[in-house]
KOLKEZA-181263 format. One line per field, with one value per residue (C-alpha): residue number from 1; residue in three letters; x, y, z. Coordinates in pm, whole numbers, plus 50000, padded with zeros to 5 digits. Each point is the difference from the previous one (the first is absolute). Last residue first. Layout:
N
nr <- (NUM,...)
rest <- (ALA,...)
c1 <- (X,...)
c2 <- (Y,...)
c3 <- (Z,...)
//
This chain:
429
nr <- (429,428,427,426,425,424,423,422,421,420,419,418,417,416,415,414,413,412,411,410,409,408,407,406,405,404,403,402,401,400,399,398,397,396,395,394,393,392,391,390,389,388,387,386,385,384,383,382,381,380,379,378,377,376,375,374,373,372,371,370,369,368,367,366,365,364,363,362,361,360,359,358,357,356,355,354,353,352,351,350,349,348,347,346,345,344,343,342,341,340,339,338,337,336,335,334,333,332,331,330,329,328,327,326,325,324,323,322,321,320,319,318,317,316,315,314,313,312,311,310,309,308,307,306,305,304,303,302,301,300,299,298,297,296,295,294,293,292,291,290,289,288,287,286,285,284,283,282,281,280,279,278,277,276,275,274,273,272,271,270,269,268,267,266,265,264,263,262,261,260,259,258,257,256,255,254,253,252,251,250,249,248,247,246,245,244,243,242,241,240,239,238,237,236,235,234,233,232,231,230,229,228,227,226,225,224,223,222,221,220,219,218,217,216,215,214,213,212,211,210,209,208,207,206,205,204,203,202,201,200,199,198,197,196,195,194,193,192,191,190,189,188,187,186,185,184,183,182,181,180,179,178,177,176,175,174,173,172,171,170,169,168,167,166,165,164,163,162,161,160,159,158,157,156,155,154,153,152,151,150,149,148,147,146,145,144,143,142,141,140,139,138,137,136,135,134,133,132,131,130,129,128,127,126,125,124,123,122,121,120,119,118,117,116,115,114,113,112,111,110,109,108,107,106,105,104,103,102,101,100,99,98,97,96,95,94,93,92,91,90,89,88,87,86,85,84,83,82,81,80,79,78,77,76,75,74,73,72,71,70,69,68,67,66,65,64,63,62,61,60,59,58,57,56,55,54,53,52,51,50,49,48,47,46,45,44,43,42,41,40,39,38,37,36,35,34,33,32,31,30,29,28,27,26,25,24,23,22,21,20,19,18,17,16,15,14,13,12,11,10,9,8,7,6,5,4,3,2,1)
rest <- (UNK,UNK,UNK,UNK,UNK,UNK,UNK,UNK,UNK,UNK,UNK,UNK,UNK,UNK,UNK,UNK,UNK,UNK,UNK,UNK,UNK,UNK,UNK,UNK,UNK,UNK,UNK,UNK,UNK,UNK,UNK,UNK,UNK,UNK,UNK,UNK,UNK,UNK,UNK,UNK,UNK,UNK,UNK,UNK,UNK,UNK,UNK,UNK,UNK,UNK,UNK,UNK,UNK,UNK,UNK,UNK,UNK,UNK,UNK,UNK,UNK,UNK,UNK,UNK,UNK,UNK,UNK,UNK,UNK,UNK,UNK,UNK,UNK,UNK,UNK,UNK,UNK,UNK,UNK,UNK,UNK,UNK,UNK,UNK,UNK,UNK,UNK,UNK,UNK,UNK,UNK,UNK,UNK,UNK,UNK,UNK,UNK,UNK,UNK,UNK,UNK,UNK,UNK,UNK,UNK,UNK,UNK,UNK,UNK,UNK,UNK,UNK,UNK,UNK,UNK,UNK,UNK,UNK,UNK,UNK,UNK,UNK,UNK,UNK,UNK,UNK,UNK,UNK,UNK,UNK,UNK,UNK,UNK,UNK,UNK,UNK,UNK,UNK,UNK,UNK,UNK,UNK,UNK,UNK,UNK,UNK,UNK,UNK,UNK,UNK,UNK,UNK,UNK,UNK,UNK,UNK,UNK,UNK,UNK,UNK,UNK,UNK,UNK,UNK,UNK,UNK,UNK,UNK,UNK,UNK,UNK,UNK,UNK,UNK,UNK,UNK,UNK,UNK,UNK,UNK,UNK,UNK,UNK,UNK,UNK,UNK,UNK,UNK,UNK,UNK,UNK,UNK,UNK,UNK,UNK,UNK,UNK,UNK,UNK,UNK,UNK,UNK,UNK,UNK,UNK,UNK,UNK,UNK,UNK,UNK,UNK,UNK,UNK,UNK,UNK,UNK,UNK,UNK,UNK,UNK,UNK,UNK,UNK,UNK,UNK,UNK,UNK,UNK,UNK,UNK,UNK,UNK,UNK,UNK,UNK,UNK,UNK,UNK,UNK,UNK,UNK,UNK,UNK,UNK,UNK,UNK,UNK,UNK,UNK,UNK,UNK,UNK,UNK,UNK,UNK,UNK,UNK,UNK,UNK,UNK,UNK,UNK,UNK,UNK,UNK,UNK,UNK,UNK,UNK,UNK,UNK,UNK,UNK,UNK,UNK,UNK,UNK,UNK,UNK,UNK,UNK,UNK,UNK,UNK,UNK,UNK,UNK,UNK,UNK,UNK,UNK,UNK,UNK,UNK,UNK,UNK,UNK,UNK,UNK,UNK,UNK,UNK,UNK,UNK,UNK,UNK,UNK,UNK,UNK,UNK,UNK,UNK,UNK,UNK,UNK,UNK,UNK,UNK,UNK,UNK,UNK,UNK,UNK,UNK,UNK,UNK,UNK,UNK,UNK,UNK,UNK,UNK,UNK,UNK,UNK,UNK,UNK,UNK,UNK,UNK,UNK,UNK,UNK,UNK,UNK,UNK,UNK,UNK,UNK,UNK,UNK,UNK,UNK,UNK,UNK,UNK,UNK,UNK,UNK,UNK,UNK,UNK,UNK,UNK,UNK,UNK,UNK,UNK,UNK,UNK,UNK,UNK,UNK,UNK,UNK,UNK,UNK,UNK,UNK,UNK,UNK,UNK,UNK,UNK,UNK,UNK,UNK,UNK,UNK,UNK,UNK,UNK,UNK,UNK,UNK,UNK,UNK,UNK,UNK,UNK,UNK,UNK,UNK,UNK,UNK,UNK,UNK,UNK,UNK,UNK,UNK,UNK,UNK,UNK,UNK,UNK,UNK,UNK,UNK,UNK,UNK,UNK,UNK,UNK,UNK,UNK,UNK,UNK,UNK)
c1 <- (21551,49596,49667,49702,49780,49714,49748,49825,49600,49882,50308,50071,50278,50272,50270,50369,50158,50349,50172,50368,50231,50258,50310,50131,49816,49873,49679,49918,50084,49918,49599,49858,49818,50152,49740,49996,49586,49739,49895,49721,49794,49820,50201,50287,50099,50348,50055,50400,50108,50301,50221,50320,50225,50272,49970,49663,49912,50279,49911,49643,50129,50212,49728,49774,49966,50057,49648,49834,49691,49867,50232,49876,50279,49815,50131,49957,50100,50037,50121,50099,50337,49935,49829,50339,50204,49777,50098,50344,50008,49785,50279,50017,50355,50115,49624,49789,49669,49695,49664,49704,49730,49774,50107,49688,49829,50295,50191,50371,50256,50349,50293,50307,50206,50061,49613,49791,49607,49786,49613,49789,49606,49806,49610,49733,50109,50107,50360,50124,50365,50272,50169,50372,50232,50404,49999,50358,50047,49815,49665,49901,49609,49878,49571,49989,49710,49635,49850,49689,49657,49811,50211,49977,50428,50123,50035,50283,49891,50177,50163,50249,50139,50315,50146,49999,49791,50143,49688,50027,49830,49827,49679,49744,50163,50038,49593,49951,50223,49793,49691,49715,49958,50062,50344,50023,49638,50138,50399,50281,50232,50358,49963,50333,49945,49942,49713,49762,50144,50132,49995,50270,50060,50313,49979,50228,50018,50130,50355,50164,50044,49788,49761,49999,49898,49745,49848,49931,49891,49718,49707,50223,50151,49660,49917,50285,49956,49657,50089,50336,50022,49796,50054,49835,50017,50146,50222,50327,49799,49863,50360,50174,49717,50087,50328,50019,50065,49919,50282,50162,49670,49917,49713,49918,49684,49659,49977,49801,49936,49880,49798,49953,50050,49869,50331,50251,49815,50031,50396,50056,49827,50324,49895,49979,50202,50288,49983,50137,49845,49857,49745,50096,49794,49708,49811,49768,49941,49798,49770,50088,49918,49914,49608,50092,49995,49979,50047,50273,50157,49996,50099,50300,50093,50018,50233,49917,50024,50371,50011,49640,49665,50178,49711,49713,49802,49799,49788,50067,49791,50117,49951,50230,50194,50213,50088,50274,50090,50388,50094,50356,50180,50164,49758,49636,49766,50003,49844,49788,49735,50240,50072,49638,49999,50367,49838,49678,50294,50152,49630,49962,50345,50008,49626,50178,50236,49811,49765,49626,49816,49780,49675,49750,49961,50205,50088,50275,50078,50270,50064,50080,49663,49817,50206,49773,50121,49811,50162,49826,49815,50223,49869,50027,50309,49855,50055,49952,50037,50324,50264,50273,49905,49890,49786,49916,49640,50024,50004,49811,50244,49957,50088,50105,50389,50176,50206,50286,49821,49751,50229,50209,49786,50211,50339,49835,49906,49648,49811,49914,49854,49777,50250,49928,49987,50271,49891,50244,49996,50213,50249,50213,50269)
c2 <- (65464,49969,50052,50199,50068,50267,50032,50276,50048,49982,49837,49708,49669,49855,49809,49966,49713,50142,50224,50004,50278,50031,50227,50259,50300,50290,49927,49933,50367,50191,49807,50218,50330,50164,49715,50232,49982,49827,49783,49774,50018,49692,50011,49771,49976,49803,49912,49887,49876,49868,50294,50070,49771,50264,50039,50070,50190,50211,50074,50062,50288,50160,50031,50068,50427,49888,49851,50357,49937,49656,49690,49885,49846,49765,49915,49694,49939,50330,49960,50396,49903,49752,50386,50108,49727,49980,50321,49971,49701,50232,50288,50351,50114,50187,49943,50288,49900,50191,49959,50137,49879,50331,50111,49813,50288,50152,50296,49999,49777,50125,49830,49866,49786,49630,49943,49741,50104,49892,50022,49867,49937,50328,49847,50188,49768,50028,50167,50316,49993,50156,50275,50013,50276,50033,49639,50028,49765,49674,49954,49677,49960,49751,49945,49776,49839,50054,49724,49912,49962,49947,49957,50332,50049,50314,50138,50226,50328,50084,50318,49925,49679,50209,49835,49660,49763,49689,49869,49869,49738,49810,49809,50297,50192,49678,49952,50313,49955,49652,50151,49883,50338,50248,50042,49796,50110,50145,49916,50176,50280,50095,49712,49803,49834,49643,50043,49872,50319,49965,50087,49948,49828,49866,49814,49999,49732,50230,49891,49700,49769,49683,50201,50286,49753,49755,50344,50118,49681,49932,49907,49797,49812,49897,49879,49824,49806,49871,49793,49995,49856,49744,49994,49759,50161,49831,50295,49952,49947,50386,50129,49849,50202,50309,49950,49937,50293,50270,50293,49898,50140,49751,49900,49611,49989,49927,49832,49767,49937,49655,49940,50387,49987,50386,50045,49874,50164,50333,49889,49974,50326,50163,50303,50326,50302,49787,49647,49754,49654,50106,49770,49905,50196,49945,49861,49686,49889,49664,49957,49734,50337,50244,49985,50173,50370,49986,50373,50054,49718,50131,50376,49834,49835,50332,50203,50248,50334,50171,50035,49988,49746,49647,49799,49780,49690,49750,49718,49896,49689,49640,49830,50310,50252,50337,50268,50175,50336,50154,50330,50074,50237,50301,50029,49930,50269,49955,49692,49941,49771,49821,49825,49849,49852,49837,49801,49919,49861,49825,49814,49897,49864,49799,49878,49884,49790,49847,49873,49943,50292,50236,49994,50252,50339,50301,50300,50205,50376,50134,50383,50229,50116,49701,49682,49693,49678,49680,49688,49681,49798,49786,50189,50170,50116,50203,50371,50231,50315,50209,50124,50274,50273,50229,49767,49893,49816,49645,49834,49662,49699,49757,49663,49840,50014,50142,50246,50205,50304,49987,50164,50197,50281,50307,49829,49673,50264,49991,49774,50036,49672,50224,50217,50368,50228,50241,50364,50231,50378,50156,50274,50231,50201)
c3 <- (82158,50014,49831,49932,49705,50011,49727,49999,49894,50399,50196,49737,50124,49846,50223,49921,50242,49893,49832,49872,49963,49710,50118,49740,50134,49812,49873,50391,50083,49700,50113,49719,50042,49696,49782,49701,50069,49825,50321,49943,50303,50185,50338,50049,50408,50054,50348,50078,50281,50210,49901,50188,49818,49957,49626,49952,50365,49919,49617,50138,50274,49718,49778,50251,49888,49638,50019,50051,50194,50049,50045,50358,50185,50286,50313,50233,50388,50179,50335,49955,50057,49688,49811,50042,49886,49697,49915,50033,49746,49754,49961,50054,50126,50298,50116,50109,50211,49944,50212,49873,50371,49771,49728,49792,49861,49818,50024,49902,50224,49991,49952,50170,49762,49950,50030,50088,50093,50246,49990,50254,49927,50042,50013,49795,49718,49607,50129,49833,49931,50162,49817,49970,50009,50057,49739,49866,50141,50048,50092,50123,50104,50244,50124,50289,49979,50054,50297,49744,50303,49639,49736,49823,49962,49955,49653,49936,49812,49670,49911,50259,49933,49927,50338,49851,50242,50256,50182,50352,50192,49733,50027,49996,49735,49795,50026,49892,49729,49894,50017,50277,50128,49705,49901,49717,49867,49654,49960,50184,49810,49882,49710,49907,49629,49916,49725,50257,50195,50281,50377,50282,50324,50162,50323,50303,50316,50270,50068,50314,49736,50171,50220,49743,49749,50207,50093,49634,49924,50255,49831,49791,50187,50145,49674,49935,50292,49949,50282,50094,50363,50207,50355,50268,50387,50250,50175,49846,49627,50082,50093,49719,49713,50203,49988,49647,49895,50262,50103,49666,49818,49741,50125,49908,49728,50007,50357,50079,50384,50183,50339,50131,50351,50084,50193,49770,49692,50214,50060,49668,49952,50164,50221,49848,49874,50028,50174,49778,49871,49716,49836,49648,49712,49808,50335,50058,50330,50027,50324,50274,50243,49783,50030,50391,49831,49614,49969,50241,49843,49678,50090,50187,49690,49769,50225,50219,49952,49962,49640,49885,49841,50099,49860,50204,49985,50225,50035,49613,49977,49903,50264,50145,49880,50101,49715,50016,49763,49962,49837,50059,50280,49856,49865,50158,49851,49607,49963,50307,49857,49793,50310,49986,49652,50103,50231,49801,49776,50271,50106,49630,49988,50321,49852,49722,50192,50235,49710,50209,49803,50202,49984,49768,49915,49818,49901,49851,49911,49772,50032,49685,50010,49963,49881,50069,50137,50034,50181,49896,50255,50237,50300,50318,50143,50267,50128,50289,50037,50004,50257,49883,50199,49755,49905,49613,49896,49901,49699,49919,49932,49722,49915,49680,50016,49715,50197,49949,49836,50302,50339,49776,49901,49927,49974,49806,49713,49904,49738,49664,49820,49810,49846,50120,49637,50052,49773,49843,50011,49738,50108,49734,50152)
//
């Protein structure tokens, strides 16, 4: 194999992927809001909408950071969007901790000034509007609620935050988007008009979307939302590795790691070590192998982290486990037959809500499990990593499964974006 290193110069007029920071890319608005450090328990300081002066962003490691100064603008309509993207800023702040519930931020405002804030940071806590309230205390009376996602108006885990807006007499409520979760839609949104209280909905509503797209699919097809990831070559070729820096905090597989519940790998990944995630406070996912027979050994491999994240593996045989450092919580379940749709069903039980098939290892091993995903519809995502190397080889690694099928797949809202000297492009089904 011959390898030549290539160099990506960074265009100047580069700027991240809305996925990763969605609350700016949408915006041309002139103000600017100044961050605010994360809680564990999802409230925040405060913050003002402050000027008309020209928003300045700077890309430093991998994070975009904005400021500002000033008063706040007198367009209803662009301050709805401001306040919804500071919204969506805050959910973000729990990626990776809420499924099967989604991420969801509030922010409470009045004259102008955001009196109080919070995020939904766990399954179980409390949700992102009581945080809000709590935060501005007696200011939310006649105050504005603004929330990425409807109210519920259900008790489950915790009382119905429509009832909490009720209760503090908020004057009016924007809502991002309307939940899609039959036990909500729309209700919510009803029982807040029923009780006085002004409703706006659909602000900066494809951005809220999607923040929450893996559990807008399982709520509307019942499966985890699954994404496909590979490596090339800029000469187009299939590389068995990750680029320089990816997995460092910040990187775009790190960040993946974090994000996604469960992580689909071939089971001859063993000569290579499986990165965890370095997001700080990352929840690791659930780490899948298939092994198919005959397979009587396979070796579990070594994970990049002092913490043992949960290995399964799918098997149509019983098989032994060989040493490894990461036996411990192995769990194996044997299947009649291997296949991807069974899979997903499992890691649904598991209230999983998004999954990610990693192609490193032996290709041929998710052949079968791509050529499913391809032809049944199963795949909502594909992320495309190109590192600079020129790839001499007899190209043996190819895609056999893709080459080999007749149907013509279209992509959609394709978005380029660098993670150190890669280039990563992502898109959709």
């Amino acid at each position: 194999m011959q390898i030549q290193r290539l160099s990506f110069p960074t265009p100047l007029n580069y700027s991240p992927a809305p996925h990763i920071f969605p609350s700016f890319l949408s915006t041309h608005h002139s103000t600017k809001l100044v961050s605010t450090p994360r809680s564990k328990y999802g409230f925040c300081n405060s913050l003002k909408l402050v000027s008309k002066s020209p928003t300045s962003m700077k890309n430093l490691a991998g994070l975009v950071k904005v400021t500002c100064t000033g008063i706040a603008q007198n367009n209803d309509d662009d301050n709805d969007g401001f306040y919804m993207r500071r919204c969506v800023e805050l959910a973000r702040k729990a990626i990776g901790c809420t499924s099967p519930n989604p991420m969801v931020g509030c922010v409470i405002v009045k004259d102008g000034k955001i009196v109080g804030q919070g995020f939904h940071p766990k399954a179980g806590q409390p949700h992102a509007e009581v945080f809000a309230l709590r935060d501005a205390g007696d200011l939310a009376e006649n105050a504005t609620a603004y929330v990425s996602l409807e109210p519920c108006n259900h008790y489950g885990r915790t009382p119905p935050c429509t009832e909490a807006m009720i209760k503090a007499k908020v004057k009016k409520v924007v809502i991002g988007m309307v939940d899609p979760n039959p036990i909500v839609a729309s209700k919510g949104v009803d029982k807040l008009r029923d009780a006085g209280i002004e409703v706006r909905v659909g602000v900066e509503e494809e951005l809220c979307k999607r923040l929450n797209e893996a559990y807008i699919h399982q709520m509307l097809t019942g499966k985890p939302f699954l994404t496909l990831r590979y490596s090339l070559s800029v000469n187009g070729n299939i590389l068995n590795q990750l680029g320089e820096g990816v997995t460092e905090a910040g990187g775009y597989y790190s960040q993946m790691l974090q994000e996604y519940d469960a992580v689909i790998f071939s089971p001859t990944v063993d000569k290579l070590s499986i990165p965890a995630s370095q997001e700080p406070g990352a929840k690791q996912p659930l780490r899948i192998i298939t092994a198919r027979s005959p397979a009587p050994l396979i070796r579990i491999p070594a994970l990049t982290t002092e913490e043992t994240a949960k290995v399964i593996i799918f098997t149509d045989k019983e098989m032994t486990v060989g040493d490894g450092t990461a036996q411990q919580g192995i769990e194996t379940v044997v299947l009649d037959q291997i296949n991807l749709m069974a899979i997903l069903e499992y890691c649904k039980c598991q209230g999983f809500c998004s999954v990610l098939l990693d192609l490193r290892g032996n290709f041929r091993d998710l052949e079968e499990l791509l050529k499913e995903g391809i032809e049944q519809n199963l795949l909502q995502k594909l992320v495309m990593e190109i590192l600079p190397i020129w790839d001499g080889s007899d190209s043996e690694n190819s895609l056999v499964a893709i080459k080999s099928l007749d149907k013509r797949l279209k992509v959609k809202n394709l978005q380029p974006r660098f993670s150190d000297k890669n280039m990563v492009l992502e898109c959709y089904l």
